[in-house]
C-alpha angles and dihedrals in degrees: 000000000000120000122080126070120262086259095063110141124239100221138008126290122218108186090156149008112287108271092038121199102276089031077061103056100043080055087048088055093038088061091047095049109026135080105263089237091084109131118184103049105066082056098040102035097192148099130237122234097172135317141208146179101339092335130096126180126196130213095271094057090255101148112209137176118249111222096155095060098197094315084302095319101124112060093178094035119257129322091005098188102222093054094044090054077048100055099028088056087057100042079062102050094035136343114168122043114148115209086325118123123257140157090248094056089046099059086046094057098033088046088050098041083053098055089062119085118281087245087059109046108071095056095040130096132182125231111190110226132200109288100277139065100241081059087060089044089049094047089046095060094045090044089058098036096059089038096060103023092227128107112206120107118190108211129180139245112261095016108133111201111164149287101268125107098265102024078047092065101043085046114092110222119107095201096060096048096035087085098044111069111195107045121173107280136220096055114134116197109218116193107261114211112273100153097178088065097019104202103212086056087240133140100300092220093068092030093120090045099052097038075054090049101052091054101051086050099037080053100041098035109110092215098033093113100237128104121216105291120236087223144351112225124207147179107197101199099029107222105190089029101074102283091284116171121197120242123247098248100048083047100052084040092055092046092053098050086047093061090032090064093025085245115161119251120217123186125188114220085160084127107010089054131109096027104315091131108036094275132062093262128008095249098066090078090061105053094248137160097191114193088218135040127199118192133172142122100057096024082083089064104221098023092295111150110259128143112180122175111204110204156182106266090227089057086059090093098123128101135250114289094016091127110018125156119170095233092050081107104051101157099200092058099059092050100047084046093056091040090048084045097050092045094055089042082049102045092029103241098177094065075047091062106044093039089054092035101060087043088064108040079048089060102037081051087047092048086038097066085050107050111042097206087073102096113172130005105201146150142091121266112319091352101087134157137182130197132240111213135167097249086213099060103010082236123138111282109195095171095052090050089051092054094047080051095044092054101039089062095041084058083044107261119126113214133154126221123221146154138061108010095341087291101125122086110215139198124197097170119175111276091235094047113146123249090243088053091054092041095049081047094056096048086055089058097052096049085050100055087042087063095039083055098056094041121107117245124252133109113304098255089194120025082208116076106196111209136194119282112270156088111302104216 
């Protein structure tokens, strides 16, 4: 596959601890000077000089593998050639244009609309969002809101939409929303079907059918409470929440209900879209017709800002200006997108992602039945998580993930950790990553959990493991 330079390197190169000493001092600065809600940086101390394809140097000259791509944003790795010429040539011609036409923009929209099912495309418009996926997420709530007249969303356990005010409140998560008072009301939380950890504590085996069940009765139930919603909202593999995908069956269920009631449905390939899981978008492999599509994070091509909602033509019932935002026409965008686009069409990227894909959750089963503290190997294509258990109780074991993450990027691996209480280690690649890259990536892991193994137990006292100057092999 196309993406790196010839240079790139065939394994990581350690030439320092991680931090090393300049990577220390821009962090030093970063404390003084940032908000305190960054994120990335306490798990992953370093840097970055320049990156490319699955590669990614810091300032110290420390060469890692990238298996986090932008939090999905970079569908080909990083300065893809190709997309940057792309963008680049289009930074030159126009680069700000607001909701105005231009060619740039109509290949955009003709390239994405193409990318749904057949099925789908006559009956679908786009509406461009602010640059960021909890903007599609907000424009999706108000879109549904004034087409139907109701208010109440229904959201799942788990989904993860966003930080701002209204993807805050049909996010899941407590923590996030503890600190904040006033949330967005009207928003009912219904169990999703995460039958390794069922929440509603139920016989696993029927965990999709009776998280199903619960929401058709809850729904049709005269006395349930809840008045007919004005949208559902789904992820259907959850990202943050610990790479969950929904089964078949809850998925088919919710639609139906959906329909049943002619309740929206709004489903968030914020993170699933553009092949990350082996289709276009995530909801091919279910057999949907959503009403509403969200898309970010690789629809930019290279980790340019771009939110787009696909949605149902009956639902296009607001009025101009009803969901503006002044970088909803960034020109660039829409160029590197349909270059990255052409390029996985081209080298078929897709054949890429389930072929790599199934090479590493066969490894992580295979690792999985040697190490006990492996709980759970999940995921869809190039969206992958495993879970970090005391092998003692089953129960989440965050130290134990943040040592597995530790020592994966002091032997020069980049991954991120999610889920239910941190305890979920995750893996976002590039979709074009090389064989040899996986392969080098799963030797790392291997080396990690047999130290992890070994290790006493006891709290992590530092998150970031400094080794011994050398190359990780």
């Amino acid at each position: 596959m196309t993406g790196g330079p010839p240079d790139a390197p065939a394994h990581p190169t350690l030439r320092s601890p991680l931090p090393g000493h300049t990577s220390r001092a821009y962090l030093r600065r970063q404390e003084n000077r940032e908000s305190n809600a960054r994120t990335y940086p306490r798990r992953i101390p370093i840097a970055v000089r320049r990156a490319w394809g699955s590669w990614i140097e810091d300032v110290d000259g420390n060469v890692l593998i990238d298996f986090l791509a932008g939090a999905g944003a970079l569908p080909l790795g990083h300065s893809h050639p190709e997309v940057v010429e792309a963008a680049v040539r289009q930074l030159r011609l126009h680069a700000h244009g607001l909701d105005l036409p231009t060619p740039a923009k109509d290949e955009f929209t003709e390239t994405h609309l193409g990318l749904l099912p057949a099925s789908l495309r006559p009956g679908m418009k786009m509406h461009f969002c602010g640059p960021t996926g909890a903007n599609a997420v907000e424009a999706a709530l108000k879109l549904c809101k004034t087409a139907t007249g109701r208010s109440e969303i229904v959201s799942f356990s788990g989904g993860f939409h966003g930080s701002t005010h209204g993807a805050m409140a049909v996010t899941s998560l407590v923590e996030q929303k503890e600190p904040v008072p006033g949330g967005m009301p009207g928003v009912h939380f219904f169990p999703y079907s995460h039958c390794y950890r069922c929440p509603l504590a139920l016989d696993p085996a029927h965990c999709d059918t009776n998280c199903a069940a619960y929401l058709e009765h809850a729904l049709n139930d005269t006395h349930g409470g809840i008045a007919r919603p004005a949208a559902f909202i789904l992820e259907l593999v959850q990202g943050e929440g610990g790479v969950v995908p929904a089964t078949a069956e809850f998925a088919r269920r919710v639609q139906a209900l959906a329909r049943e009631l002619d309740v929206p449905l709004v489903v968030d390939e914020i993170q699933t879209g553009y092949g990350r899981t082996g289709t276009w978008f995530a909801f091919e492999q279910y057999g949907l017709e959503p009403d509403v599509i969200l898309a970010s994070k690789a629809a930019g091509g290279i980790g340019l800002p771009v939110a787009v909602m696909f949605y149902s033509r009956r639902l296009d019932t607001w009025a101009p200006g009803a969901h503006i935002g002044t970088f909803r026409g960034h020109q660039p965008a829409f160029a590197a997108s349909v270059a990255a686009i052409n390029v996985m069409r081209r080298e078929r990227v897709l054949d890429n992602v389930a072929e790599q894909g199934a090479a590493i959750t066969g490894r992580l089963r295979e690792l999985r039945d040697r190490y006990p503290f492996l709980g759970d190997v999940r995921g869809r294509g190039l969206m992958i998580g495993v879970e970090v258990v005391d092998p003692a109780t089953g129960a989440p074991d965050p130290t134990r993930a943040a040592r597995i993450q530790a020592g994966c990027l002091r032997r020069g691996l980049i991954l991120e950790l999610g889920g239910r209480n941190d305890a979920v280690v995750r893996m976002l690649p590039p979709l074009n990553v090389e064989t040899r890259v996986v392969q080098t990536a799963l030797r790392i892991i291997e080396a990690t959990l047999n130290s992890v193994a070994a290790a006493p137990p006891g709290p992590l006292v530092d998150p970031v493991l400094e080794p011994a100057a050398g190359t990780a092999d």
